[in-house]
Structure formats: structure tokens, C-alpha cells
MARBA-3410 file (N, C-alpha, C, O; in Angstrom, 1 decimal):
86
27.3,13.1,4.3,27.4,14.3,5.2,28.8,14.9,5.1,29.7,14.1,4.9 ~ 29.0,16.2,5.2,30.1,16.7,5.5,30.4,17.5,6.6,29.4,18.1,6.8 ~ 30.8,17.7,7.1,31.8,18.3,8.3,33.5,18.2,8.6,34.4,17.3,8.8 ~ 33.3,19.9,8.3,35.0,20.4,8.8,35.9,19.5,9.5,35.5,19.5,10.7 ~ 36.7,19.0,9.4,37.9,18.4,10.5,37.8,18.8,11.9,37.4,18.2,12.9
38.2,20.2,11.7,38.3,21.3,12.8,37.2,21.9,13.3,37.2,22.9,14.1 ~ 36.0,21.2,12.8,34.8,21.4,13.5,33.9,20.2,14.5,32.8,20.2,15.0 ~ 35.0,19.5,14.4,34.3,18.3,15.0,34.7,18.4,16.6,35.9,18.3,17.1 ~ 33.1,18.6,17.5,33.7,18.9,19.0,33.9,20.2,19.1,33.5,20.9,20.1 ~ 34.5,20.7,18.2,35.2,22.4,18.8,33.6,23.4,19.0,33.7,24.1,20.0
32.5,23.6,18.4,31.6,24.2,18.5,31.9,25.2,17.4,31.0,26.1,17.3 ~ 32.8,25.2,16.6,33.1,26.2,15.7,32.2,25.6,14.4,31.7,24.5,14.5 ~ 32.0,26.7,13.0,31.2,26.5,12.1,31.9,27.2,11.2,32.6,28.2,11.6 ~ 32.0,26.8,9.7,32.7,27.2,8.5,31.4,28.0,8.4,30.2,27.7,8.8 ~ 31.8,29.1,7.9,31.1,30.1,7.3,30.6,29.7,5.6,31.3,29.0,4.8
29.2,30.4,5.5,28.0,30.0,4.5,29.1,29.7,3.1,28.7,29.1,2.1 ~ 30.0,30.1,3.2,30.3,30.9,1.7,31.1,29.7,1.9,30.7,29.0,1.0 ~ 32.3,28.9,2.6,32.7,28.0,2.9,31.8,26.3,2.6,32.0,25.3,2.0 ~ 30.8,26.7,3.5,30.1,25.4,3.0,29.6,25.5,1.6,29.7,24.6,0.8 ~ 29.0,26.7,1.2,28.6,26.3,-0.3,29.5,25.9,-1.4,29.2,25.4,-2.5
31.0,26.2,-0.9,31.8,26.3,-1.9,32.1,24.3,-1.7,32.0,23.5,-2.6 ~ 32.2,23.9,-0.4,32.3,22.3,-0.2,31.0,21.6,-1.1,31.2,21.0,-2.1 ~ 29.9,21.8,-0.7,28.6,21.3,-1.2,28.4,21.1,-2.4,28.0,20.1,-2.9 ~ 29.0,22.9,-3.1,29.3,22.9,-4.4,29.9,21.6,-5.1,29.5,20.8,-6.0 ~ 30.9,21.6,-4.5,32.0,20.5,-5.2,31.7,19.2,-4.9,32.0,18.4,-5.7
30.9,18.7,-3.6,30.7,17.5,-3.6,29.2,17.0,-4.7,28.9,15.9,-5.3 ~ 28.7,18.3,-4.6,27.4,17.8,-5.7,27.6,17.8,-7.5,26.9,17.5,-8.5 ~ 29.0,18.4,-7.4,29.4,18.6,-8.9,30.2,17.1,-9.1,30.0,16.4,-10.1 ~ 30.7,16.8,-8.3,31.6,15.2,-8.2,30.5,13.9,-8.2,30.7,12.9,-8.9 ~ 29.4,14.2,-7.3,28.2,13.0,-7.9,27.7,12.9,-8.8,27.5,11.9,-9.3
27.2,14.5,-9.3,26.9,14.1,-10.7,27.5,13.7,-12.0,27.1,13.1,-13.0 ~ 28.7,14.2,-11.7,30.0,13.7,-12.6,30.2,12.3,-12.6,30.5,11.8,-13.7 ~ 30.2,11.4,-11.4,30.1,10.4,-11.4,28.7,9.5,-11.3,28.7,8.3,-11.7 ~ 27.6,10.2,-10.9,26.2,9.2,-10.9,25.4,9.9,-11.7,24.4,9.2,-11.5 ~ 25.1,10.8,-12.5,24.6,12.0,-13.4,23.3,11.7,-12.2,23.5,11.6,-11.0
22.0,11.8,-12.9,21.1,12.1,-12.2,20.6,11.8,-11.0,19.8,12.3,-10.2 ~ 21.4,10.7,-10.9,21.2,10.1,-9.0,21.9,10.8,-8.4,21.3,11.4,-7.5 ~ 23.6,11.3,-8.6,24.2,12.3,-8.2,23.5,13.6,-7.7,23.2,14.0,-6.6 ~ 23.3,14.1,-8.8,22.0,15.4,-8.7,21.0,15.1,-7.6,20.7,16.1,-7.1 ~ 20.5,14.0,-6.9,19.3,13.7,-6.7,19.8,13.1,-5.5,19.2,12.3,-4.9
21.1,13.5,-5.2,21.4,12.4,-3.7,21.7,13.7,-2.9,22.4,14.6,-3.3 ~ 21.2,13.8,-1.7,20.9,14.6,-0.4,22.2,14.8,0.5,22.5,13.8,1.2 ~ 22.8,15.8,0.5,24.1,16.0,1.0,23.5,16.9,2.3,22.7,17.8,2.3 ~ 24.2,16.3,3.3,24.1,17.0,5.0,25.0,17.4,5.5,26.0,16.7,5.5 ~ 25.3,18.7,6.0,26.0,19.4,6.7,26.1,19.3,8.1,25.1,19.6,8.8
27.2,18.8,8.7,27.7,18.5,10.2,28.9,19.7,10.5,29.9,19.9,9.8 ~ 28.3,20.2,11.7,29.7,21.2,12.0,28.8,22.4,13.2,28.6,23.6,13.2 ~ 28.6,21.5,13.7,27.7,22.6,15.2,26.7,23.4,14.5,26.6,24.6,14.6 ~ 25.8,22.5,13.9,24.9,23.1,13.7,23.4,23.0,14.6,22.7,22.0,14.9 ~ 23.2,24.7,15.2,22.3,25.2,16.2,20.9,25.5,16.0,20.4,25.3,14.8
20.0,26.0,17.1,19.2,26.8,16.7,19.5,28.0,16.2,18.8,28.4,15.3 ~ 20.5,28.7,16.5,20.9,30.3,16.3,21.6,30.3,14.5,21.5,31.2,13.7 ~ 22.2,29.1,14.2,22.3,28.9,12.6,22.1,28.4,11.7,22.7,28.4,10.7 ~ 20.9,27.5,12.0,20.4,26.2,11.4,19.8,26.7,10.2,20.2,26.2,9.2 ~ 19.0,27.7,10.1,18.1,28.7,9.1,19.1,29.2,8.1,18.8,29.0,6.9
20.2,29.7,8.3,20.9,30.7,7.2,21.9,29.3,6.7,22.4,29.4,5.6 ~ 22.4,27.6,7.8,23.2,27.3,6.4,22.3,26.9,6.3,21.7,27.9,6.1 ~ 21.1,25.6,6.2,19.9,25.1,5.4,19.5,26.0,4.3,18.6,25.6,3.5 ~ 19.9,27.3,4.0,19.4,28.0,2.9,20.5,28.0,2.1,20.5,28.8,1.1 ~ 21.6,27.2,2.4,22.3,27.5,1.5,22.5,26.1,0.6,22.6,25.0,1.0
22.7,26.5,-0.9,22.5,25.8,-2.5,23.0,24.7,-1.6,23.7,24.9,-0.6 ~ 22.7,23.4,-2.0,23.6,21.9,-2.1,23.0,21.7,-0.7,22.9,20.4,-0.6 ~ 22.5,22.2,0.6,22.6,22.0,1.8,21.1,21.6,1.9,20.1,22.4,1.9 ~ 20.9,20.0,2.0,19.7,19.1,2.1,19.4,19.0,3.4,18.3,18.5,3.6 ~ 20.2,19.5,4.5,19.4,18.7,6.0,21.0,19.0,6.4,22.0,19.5,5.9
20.5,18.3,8.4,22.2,18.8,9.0,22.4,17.5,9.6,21.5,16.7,9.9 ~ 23.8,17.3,9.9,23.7,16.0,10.7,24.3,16.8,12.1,25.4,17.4,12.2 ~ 23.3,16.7,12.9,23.1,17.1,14.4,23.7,16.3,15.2,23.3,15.2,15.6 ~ 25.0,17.2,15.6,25.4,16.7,16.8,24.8,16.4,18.5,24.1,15.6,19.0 ~ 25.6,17.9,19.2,25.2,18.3,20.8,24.1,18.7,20.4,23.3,18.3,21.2
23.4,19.5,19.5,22.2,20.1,19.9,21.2,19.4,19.9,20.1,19.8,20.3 ~ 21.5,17.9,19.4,20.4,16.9,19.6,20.4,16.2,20.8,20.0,15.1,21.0 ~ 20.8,16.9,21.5,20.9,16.1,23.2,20.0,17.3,23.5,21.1,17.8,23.3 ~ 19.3,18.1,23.7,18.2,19.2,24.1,16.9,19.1,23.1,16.7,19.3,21.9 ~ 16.3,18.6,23.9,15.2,18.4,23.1,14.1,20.1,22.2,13.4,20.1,21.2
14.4,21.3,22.9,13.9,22.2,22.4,14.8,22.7,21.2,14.2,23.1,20.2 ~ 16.2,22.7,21.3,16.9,22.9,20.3,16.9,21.8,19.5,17.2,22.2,18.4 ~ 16.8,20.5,19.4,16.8,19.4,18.3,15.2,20.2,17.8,15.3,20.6,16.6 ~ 13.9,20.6,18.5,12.9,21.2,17.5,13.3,22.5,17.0,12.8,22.9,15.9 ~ 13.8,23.1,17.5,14.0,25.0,16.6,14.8,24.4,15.2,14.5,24.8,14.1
15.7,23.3,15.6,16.6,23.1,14.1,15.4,22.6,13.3,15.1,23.0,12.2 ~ 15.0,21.8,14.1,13.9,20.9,12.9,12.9,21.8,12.3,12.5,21.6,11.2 ~ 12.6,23.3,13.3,11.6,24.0,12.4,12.9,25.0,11.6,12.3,26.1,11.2 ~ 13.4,25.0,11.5,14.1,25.9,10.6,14.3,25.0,9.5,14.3,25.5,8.3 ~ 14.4,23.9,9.7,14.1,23.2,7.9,12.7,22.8,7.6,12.6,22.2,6.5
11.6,22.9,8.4,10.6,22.7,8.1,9.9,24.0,6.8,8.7,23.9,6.4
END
């Protein structure tokens, strides 16, 4: 999983183009180092991810799933995230 420094706690979120460019580089470094397991290993995004943004970063390249902080203490928001990767 990855998550911002400065995202941890704060409720703040790196913008799409920010995480793709991290995702990017961490899935370019496993396959570089594990070739097709690399490719094939599931990288999670941590960084206040909500109902209100779960949909636009989960669509973004390299972004397999989120690791859920506060919003998994609400149980209707732990399901809106879950249907937004559904």
C-alpha cells in the first residue's frame, strides 16, 4: 500500500495525477525487480480515501483497491467505498 506522509490523519488526498505518477513508479520497480509477479502484485492506495473519492482514484492505472482508514469506522461509507470498486 501507499500513502502520502502528509496524508496520514490530516484528511487531505494527493491528487489523481499524483497518485498515478507514485503507482506508476512503484509498479515499474516490481516488475523490474519480480517481472511478472511484479506486474501481477496488487498495489493499494491509503490517503483518506472516501465515499465522495473512492470511484475517480480506484480508476486510476496501478490503483488495485484502497487501504481504508476513518471511513471504515461508518459502516455506510466502508459500503459506498466498497461499491465504488465493485
Amino acid at each position: 500500500a501507499y500513502e502520502p506522509i502528509w496524508a496520514i490523519g490530516t484528511g487531505k488526498v494527493a491528487s489523481t495525477e499524483q497518485i498515478a505518477e507514485v503507482h506508476g513508479a512503484i509498479r515499474a520497480w516490481l516488475s523490474g525487480r519480480f517481472g511478472a509477479a511484479g506486474g501481477a502484485t496488487l498495489i493499494l492506495y491509503g490517503g483518506s480515501m472516501n465515499p465522495g473519492n473512492a470511484a475517480e482514484i480506484l480508476a486510476v492505472d496501478n490503483v488495485n483497491g484502497g487501504l481504508i482508514g476513518g471511513a471504515s469506522l461508518k459502516a455506510e461509507d466502508f459500503l459506498s467505498i466498497y461499491r465504488a470498486a465493485i
